[in-house]
C-alpha positions in Angstrom: 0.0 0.0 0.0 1.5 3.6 -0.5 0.4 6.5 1.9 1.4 10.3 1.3 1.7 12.3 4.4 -1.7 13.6 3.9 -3.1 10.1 4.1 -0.9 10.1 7.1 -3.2 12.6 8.4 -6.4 11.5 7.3 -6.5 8.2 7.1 -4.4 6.8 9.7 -7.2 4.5 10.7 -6.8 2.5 6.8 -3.4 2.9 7.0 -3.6 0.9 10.8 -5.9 -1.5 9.1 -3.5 -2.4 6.1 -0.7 -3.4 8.6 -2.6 -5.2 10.4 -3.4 -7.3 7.3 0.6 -7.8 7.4 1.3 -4.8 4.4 4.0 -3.0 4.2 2.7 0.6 3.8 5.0 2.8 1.7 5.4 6.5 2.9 5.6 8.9 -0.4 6.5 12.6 -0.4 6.0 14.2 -3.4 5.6 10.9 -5.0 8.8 9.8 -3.9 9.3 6.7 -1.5 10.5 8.4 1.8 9.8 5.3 3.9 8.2 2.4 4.8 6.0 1.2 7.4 7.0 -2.6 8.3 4.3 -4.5 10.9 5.9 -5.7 13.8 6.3 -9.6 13.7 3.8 -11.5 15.8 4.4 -12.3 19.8 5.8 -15.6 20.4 3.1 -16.2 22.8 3.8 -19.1 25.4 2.2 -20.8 28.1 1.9 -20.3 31.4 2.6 -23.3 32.1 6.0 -23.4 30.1 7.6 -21.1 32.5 10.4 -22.6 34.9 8.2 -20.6 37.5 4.9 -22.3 36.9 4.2 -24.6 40.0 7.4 -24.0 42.2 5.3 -24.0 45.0 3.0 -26.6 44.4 3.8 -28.7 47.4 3.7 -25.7 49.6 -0.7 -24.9 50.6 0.2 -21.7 52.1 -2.8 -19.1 51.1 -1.8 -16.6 48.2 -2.3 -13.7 50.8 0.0 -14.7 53.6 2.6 -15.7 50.9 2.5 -12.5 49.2 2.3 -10.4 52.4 5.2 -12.3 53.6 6.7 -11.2 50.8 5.9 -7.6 50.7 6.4 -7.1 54.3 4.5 -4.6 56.4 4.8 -0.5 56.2 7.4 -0.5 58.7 10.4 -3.6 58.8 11.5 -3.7 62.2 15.1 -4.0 62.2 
C-alpha cells in the first residue's frame, strides 16, 4: 500500500488497518518513496505453564495472601 503524508493525516485509521493485514505501507513525499511502514512480527506467545516458574510451590498450601504479604512485608520492617 502507499500513503502520502496527507493520508498520514487522514486516514491513519486505513493505514492501521492495512498493517494489520501484514502490508507493508509505503510513505511517499511528493511521490517519492521516503519510507516504509513494516508490521511488527507477531508475539511468540507461550504458556503459562512453560515457564520454569509455573508450580514452584505446588507442594507448599500456604494461602496466596499470607505468601504474598510475607513477601511484601509490612509498612514498617522492624530491624
Amino acid at each position: 500500500m502507499n500513503a502520502s503524508i496527507v493520508d498520514l493525516r487522514h486516514k491513519t485509521k486505513q493505514i492501521l488497518e492495512a498493517l494489520d493485514r501484514r502490508e507493508t505501507v509505503s510513505v511517499l513525499y511528493h511521490g517519492k518513496v521516503k519510507g516504509r511502514l513494516v508490521p511488527v512480527a507477531p508475539a511468540d506467545r507461550k504458556k503459562v505453564q512453560a515457564s520454569a516458574f509455573f508450580g514452584m510451590r505446588m507442594k507448599d498450601r500456604t494461602p496466596v495472601a499470607e505468601v504474598m504479604q510475607a513477601l511484601r512485608g509490612g509498612r514498617y520492617r522492624d530491624l
